[in-house]
Structures are given as C-alpha cells and as structure tokens.
Z-matrix of the N, CA and C atoms (Angstrom, degrees):
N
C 1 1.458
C 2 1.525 1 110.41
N 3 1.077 2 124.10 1 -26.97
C 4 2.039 3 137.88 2 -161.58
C 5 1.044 4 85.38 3 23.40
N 6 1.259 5 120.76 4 -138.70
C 7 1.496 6 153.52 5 -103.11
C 8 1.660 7 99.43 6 -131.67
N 9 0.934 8 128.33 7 4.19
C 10 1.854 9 136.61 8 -157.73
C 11 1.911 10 75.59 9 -111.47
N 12 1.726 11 105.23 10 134.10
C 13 1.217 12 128.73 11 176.03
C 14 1.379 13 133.09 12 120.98
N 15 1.274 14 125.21 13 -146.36
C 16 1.778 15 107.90 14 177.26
C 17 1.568 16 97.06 15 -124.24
N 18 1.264 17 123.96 16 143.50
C 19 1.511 18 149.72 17 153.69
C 20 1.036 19 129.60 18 -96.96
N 21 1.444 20 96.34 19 127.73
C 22 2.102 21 93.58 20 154.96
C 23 1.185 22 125.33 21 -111.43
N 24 0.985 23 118.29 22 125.83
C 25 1.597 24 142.82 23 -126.28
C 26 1.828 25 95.95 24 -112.92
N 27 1.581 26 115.27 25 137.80
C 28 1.658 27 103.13 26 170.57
C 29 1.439 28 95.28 27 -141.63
N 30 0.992 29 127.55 28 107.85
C 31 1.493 30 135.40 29 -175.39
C 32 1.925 31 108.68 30 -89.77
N 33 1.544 32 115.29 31 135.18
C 34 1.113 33 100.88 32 -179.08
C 35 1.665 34 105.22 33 -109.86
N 36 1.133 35 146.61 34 114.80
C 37 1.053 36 142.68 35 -170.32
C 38 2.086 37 105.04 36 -138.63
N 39 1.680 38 95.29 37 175.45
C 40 1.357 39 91.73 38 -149.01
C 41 1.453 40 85.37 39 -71.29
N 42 1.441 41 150.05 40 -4.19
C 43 1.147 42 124.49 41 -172.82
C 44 1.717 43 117.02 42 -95.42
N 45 1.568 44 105.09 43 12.46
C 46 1.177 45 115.79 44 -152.82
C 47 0.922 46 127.18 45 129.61
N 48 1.623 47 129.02 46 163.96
C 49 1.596 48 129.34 47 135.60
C 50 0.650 49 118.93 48 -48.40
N 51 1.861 50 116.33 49 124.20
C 52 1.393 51 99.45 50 171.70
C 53 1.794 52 99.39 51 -136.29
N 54 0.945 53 113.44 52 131.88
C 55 1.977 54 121.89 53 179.43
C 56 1.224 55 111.97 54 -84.27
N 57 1.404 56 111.74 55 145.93
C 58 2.094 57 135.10 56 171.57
C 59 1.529 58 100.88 57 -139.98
N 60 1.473 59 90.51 58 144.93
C 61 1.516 60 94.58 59 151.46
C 62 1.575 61 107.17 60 -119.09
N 63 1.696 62 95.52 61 141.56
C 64 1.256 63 96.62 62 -175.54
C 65 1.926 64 110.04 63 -126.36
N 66 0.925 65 109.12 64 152.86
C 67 0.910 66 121.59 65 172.90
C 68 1.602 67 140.68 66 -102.03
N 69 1.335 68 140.49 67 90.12
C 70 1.529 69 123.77 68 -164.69
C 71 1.631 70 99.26 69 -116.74
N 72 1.547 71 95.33 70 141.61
C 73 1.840 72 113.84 71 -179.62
C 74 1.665 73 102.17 72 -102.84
N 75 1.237 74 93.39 73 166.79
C 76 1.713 75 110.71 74 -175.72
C 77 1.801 76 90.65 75 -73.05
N 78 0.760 77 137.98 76 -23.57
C 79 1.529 78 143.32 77 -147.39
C 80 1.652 79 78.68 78 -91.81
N 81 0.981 80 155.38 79 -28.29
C 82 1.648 81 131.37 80 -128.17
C 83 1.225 82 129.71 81 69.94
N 84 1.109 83 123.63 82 -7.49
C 85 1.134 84 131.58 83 166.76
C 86 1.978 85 132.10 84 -73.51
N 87 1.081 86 122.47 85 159.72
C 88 1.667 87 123.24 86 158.13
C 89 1.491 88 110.55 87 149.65
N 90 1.387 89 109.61 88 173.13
C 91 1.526 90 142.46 89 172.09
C 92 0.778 91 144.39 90 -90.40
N 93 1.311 92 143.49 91 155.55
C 94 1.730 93 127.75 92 163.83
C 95 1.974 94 86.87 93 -146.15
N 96 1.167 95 85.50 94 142.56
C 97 1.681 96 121.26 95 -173.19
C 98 1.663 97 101.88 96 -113.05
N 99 0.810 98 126.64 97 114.12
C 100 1.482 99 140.11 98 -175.39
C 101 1.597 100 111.75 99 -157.10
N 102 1.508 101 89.62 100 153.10
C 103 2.096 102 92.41 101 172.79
C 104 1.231 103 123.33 102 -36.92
N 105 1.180 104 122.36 103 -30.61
C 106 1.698 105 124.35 104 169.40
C 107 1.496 106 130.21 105 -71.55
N 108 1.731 107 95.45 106 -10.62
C 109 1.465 108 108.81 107 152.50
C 110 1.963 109 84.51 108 114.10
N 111 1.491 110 111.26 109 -162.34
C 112 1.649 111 113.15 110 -174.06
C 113 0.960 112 124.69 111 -117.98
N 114 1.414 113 122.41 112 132.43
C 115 1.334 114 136.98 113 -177.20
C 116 1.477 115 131.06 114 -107.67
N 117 1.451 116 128.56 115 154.88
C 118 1.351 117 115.73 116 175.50
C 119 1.550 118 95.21 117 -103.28
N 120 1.615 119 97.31 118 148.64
C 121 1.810 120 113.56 119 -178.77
C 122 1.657 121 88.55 120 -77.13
N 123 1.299 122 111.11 121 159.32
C 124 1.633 123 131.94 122 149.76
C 125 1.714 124 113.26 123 -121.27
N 126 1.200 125 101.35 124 163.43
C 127 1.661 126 109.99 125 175.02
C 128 1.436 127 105.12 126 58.69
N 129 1.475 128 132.85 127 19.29
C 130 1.427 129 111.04 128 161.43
C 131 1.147 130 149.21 129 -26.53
N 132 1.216 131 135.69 130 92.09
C 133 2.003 132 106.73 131 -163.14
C 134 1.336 133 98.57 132 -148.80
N 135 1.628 134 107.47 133 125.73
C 136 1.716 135 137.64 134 178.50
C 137 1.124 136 95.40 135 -70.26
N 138 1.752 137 126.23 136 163.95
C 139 1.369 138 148.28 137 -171.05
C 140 1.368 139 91.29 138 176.45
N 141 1.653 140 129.54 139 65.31
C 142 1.196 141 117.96 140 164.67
C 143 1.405 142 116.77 141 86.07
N 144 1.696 143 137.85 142 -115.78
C 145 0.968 144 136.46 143 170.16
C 146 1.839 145 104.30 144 -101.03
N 147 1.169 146 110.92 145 -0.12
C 148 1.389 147 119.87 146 169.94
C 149 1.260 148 130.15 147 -67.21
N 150 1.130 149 141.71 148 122.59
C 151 1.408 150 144.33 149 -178.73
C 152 1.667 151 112.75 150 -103.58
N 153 0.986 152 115.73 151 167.67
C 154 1.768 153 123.42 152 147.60
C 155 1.799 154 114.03 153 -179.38
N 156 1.092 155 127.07 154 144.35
C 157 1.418 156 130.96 155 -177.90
C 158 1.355 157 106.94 156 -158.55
N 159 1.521 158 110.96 157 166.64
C 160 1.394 159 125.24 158 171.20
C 161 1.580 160 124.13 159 -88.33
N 162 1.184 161 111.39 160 165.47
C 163 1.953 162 88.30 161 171.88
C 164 2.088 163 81.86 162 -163.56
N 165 1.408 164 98.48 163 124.45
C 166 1.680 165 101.92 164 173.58
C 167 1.201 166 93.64 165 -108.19
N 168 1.529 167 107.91 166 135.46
C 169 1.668 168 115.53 167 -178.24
C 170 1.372 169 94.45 168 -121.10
N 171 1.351 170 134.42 169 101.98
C 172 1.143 171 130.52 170 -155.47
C 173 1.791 172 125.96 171 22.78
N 174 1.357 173 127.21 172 -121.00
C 175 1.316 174 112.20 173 -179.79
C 176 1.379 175 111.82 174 -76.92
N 177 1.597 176 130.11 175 19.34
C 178 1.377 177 115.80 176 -161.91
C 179 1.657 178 82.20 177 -133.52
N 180 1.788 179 98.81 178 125.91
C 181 1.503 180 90.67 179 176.75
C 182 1.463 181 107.62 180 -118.05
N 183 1.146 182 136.99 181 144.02
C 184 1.688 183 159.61 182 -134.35
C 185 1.829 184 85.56 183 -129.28
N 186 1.431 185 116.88 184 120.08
C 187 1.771 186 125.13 185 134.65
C 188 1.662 187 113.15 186 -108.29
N 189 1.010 188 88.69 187 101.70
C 190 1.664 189 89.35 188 161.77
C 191 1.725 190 109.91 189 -95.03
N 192 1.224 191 87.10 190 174.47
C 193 1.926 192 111.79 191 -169.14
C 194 2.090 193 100.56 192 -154.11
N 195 1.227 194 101.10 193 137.61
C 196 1.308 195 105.40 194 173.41
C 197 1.350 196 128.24 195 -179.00
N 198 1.133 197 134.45 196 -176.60
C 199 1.824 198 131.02 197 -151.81
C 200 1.599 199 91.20 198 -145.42
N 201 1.426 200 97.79 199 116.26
C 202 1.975 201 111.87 200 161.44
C 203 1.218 202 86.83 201 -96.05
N 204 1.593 203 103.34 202 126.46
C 205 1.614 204 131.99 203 158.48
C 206 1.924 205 111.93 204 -106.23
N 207 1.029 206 117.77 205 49.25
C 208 1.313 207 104.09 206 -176.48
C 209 1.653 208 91.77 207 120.11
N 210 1.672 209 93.64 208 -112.36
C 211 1.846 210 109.53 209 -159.74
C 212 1.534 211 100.59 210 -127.57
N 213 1.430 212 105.68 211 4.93
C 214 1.519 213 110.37 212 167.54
C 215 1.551 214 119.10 213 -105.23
N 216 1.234 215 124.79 214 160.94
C 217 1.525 216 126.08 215 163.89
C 218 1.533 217 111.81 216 -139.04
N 219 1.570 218 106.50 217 141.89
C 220 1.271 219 93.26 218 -179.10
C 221 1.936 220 88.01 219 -148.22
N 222 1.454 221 109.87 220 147.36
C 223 1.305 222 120.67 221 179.45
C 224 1.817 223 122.80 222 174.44
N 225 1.147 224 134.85 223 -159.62
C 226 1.299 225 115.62 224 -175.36
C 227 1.254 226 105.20 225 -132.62
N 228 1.335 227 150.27 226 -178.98
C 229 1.323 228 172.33 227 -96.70
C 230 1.116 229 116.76 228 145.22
N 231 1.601 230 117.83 229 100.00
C 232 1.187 231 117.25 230 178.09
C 233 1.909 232 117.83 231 -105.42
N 234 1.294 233 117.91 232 142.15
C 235 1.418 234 123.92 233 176.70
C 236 1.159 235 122.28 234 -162.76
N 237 1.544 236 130.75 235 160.38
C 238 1.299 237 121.05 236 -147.86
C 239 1.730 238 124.92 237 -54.80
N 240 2.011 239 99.92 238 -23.44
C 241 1.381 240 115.75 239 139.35
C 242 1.564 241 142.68 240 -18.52
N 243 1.452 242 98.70 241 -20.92
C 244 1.245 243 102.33 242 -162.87
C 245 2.056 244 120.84 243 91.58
N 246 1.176 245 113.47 244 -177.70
C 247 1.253 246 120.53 245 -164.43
C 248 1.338 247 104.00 246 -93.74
N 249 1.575 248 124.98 247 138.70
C 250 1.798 249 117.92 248 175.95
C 251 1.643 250 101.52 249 -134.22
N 252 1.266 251 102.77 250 149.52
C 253 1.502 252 112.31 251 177.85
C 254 2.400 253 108.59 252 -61.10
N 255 0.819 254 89.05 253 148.28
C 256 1.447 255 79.18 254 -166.65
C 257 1.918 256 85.42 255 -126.78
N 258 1.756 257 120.47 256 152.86
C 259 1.714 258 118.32 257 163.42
C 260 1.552 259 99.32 258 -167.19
N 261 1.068 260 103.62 259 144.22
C 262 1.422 261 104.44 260 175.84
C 263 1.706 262 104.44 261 -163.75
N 264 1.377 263 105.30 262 170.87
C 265 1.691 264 116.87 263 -176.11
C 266 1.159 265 102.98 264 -131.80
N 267 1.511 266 108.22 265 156.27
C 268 1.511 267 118.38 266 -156.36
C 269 2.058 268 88.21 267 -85.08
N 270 1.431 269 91.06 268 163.10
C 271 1.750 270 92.90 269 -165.36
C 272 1.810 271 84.64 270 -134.34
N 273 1.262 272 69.88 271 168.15
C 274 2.494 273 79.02 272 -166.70
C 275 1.635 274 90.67 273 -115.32
C-alpha cells in the first residue's frame, strides 16, 4: 500500500503543533488541508514505502520526506524554519 492514501498529519514546529490532512494519489498527485486553508502538493515521488513532496504555503515553501510503515508515517519537514519532526496515521 506505502504511502498512496489520506493522512493525518501532526507537524512539530517552533510555532507549535500544528495538524494537515493530506492526501497522496497513485498518479503523483495530492493535498494537504490545514488551518491555512488547501493546497496542491508538487514533486511527489514514491521509492517503495518512501514518500517526499513539496507544499508552498504562501511565501514559505515546506519539502517533506517520509516512510509509510503500515497505517503510520513518520518523517521530517523541512523550511526556511529549520527541520521538524513530522507522524501521522492513515485516515479512512
């Protein structure tokens, strides 16, 4: 299954926790829906149970990288912020 489906996402960054749900398609494609309202991912790209994509949240743009083990995900988020622990579970 990897990484293809919907997540809920808990990002730890210096302003806080902050949660998305995101979404990734077999196509390369997906979203993440968060308080800042919804976005489309760019640069999606599978490696197995491996993930990684882009996400521009207005002028601040987000690459994450991460590993579906099952119904969990865990990986980091990088932005000019610096690096944050990133985990989430697959959602139905």
């Amino acid at each position: 299954m990897g990484a293809v489906g919907s997540w809920k996402m808990k990002m730890q960054t210096p302003a806080g926790e902050q949660e998305a749900e995101v979404a990734l398609s077999e196509d390369g494609t997906g979203s993440m829906k968060s308080m800042m309202g919804e976005l489309e991912l760019s640069d999606v790209v599978y490696d197995g149970n491996d993930v990684s994509f882009a996400a521009a949240m207005g002028p601040i743009s987000m690459d994450f990288a991460g590993t579906a083990d099952g119904d969990t995900f865990t990986g980091t988020a990088t932005s000019p912020m610096g690096e944050s622990p990133v985990t989430g579970v697959r959602s139905t």
